[in-house]
C-alpha positions in Angstrom: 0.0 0.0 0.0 1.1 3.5 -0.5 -0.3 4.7 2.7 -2.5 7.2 0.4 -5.6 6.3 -0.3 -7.0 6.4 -4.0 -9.7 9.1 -4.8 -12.1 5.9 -5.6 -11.3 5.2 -1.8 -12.2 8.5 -0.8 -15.6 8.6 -2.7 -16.9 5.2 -1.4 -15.2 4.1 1.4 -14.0 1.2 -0.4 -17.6 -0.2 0.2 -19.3 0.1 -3.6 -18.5 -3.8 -4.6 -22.1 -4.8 -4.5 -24.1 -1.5 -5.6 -21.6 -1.2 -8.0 -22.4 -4.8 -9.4 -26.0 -4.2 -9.4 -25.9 -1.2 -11.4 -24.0 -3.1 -13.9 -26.2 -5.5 -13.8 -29.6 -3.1 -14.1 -27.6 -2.0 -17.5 -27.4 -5.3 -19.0 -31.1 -6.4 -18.0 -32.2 -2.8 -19.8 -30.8 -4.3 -23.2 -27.6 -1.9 -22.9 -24.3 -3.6 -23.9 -22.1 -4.3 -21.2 -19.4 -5.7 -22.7 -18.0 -2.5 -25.0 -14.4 -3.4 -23.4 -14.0 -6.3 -23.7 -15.1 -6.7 -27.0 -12.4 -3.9 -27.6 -9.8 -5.5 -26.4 -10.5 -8.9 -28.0 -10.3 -7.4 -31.5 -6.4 -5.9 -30.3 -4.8 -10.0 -29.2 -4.8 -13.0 -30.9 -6.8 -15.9 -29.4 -5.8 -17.1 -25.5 -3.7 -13.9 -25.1 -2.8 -13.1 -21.6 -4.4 -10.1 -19.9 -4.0 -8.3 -17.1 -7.3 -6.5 -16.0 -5.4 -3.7 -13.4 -8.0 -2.0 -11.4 -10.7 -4.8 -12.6 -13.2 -4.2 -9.7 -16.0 -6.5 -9.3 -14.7 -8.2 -12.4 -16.8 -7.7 -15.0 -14.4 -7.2 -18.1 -12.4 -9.9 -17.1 -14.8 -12.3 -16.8 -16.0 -12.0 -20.3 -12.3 -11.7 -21.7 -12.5 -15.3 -20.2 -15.4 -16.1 -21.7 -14.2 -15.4 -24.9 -11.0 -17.5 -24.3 -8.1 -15.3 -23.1 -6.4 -16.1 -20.0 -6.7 -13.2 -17.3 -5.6 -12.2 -14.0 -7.4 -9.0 -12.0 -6.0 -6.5 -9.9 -7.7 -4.2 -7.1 -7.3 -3.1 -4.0 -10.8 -2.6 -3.0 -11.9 -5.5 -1.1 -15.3 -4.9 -2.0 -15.1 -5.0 -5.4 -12.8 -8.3 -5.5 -15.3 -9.8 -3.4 -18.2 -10.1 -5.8 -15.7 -10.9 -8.9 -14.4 -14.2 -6.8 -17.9 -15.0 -6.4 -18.9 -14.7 -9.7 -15.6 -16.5 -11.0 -14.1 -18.1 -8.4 -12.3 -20.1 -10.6 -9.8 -16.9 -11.9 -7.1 -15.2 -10.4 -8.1 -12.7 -8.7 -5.0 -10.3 -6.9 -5.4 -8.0 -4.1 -3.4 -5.3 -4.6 -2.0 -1.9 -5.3 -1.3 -0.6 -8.3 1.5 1.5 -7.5 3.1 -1.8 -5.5 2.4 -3.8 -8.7 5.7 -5.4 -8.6 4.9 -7.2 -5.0 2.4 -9.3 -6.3 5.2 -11.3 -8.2 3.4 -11.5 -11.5 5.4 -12.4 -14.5 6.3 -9.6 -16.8 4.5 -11.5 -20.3 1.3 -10.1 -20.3 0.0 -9.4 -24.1 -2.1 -6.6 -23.2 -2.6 -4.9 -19.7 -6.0 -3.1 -19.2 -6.8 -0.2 -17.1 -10.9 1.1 -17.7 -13.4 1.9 -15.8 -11.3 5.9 -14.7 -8.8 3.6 -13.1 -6.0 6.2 -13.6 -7.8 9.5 -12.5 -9.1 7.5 -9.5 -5.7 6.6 -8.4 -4.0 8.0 -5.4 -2.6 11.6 -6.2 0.9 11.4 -7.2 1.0 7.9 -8.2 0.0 7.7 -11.8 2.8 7.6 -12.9 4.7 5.0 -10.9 1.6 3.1 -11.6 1.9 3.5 -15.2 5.5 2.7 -15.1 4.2 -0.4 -12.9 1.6 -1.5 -16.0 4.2 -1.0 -18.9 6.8 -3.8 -16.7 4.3 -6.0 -16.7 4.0 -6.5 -20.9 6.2 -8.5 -23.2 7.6 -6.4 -25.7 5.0 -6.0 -28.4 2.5 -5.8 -25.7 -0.1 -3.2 -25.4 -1.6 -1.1 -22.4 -4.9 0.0 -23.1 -6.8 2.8 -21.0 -10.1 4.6 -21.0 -10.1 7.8 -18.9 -12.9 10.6 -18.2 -11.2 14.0 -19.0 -13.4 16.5 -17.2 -15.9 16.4 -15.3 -18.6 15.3 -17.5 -16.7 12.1 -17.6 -15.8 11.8 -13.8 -16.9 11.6 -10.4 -14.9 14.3 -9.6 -15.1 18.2 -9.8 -12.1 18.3 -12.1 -9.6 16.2 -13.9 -7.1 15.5 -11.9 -4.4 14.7 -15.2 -4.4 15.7 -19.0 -4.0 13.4 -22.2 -0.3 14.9 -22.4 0.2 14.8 -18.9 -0.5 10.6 -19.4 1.3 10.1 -23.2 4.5 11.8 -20.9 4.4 9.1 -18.0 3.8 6.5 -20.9 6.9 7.5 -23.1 9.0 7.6 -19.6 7.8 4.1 -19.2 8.9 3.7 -22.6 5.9 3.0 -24.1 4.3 4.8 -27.6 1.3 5.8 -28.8 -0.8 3.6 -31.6 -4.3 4.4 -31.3 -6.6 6.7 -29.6 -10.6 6.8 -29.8 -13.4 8.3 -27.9 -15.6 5.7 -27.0 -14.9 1.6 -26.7 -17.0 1.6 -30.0 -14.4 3.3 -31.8 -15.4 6.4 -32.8 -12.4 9.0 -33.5 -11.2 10.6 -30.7 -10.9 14.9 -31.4 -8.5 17.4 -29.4 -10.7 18.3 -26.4 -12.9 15.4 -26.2 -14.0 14.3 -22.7 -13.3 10.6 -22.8 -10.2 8.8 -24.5 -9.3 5.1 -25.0 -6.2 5.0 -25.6 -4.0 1.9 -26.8 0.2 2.3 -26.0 2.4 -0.1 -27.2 5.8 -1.6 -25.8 8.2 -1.8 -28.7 9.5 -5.0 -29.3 13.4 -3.5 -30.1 
């Protein structure tokens, strides 16, 4: 632990696991699709590819990158959360952990694509992003690919304002050595344009 809590700490108490899973769940019963992630990330990695949900809450992405085949691990240090994703898979590996203290949970450093949705960096403790970032890049082969989505104001956030900037985050990824290869708005996607409120990016650790 850092001995700082996250700001997803600070807005629920590290208590939202189940409330969280039912609002998920409401969404998929109301015909919405659930799965926009997921399905992004599958089109990205070859069949069985190795993936490394960081901040993976209750679960939910990394269940159906399961489902689909690929072989994942999940990451989170809210108790809550982790809770209701080893219920509902209690057959995957499911980490405890913090992000910025990545490297303690003695994962192997071969991971095809590492995912971070969901606001998992703006949410993190503040001044850690990018030892957490740095943290995300180790764990990829090279050729691997980090792939984010991230609310850039408040629109987009639980929070009054962004607490980082698209160049503020392609600056910790180039220091972790990693560079730029795609960027949309949505995890449909559609083009991302210069001051849009929502990015997905995809960074990719060079192979040479």
């Amino acid at each position: 632990m850092t001995g700082q809590r996250d700001r997803w700490a600070e807005l629920t108490g590290g208590q939202a696991g189940e409330e969280y899973a039912r609002r998920f769940a409401r969404l998929a019963a109301s015909g919405q699709d659930v799965h926009g992630e997921a399905a992004f990330c599958t089109a990205l990695v070859e069949p069985a590819a190795k993936v490394l949900d960081a901040g993976c809450g209750t679960g939910r992405v990394a269940i159906r990158l399961a489902e689909l085949g690929h072989r994942c691990t999940g990451v989170d240090v809210d108790t809550s959360m982790l809770a209701v994703a080893r219920r509902e898979a209690p057959g995957q590996d499911w980490r405890a952990g913090d992000l910025a203290r990545l490297d303690a949970l003695g994962l192997d450093a071969d991971f095809d694509l590492v995912l971070a949705a969901g606001n998992v960096i703006p949410l993190l403790a503040p001044g850690t992003g990018e030892a957490v970032v740095a943290h995300l890049a180790a764990a990829l082969r090279p050729g691997g690919l980090l792939v984010t989505g991230m609310g850039l104001d408040p629109a987009h956030l639980p929070l009054a304002e962004a607490p980082l900037t698209l160049a503020e985050f392609d600056d910790w990824c180039a220091r972790a050595g990693l560079a730029l290869g795609q960027r949309y708005a949505t995890w449909s996607g559609d083009p991302y344009h210069e001051g849009g409120g929502y990015a997905v990016s995809v960074h990719v650790l060079p192979t040479a």
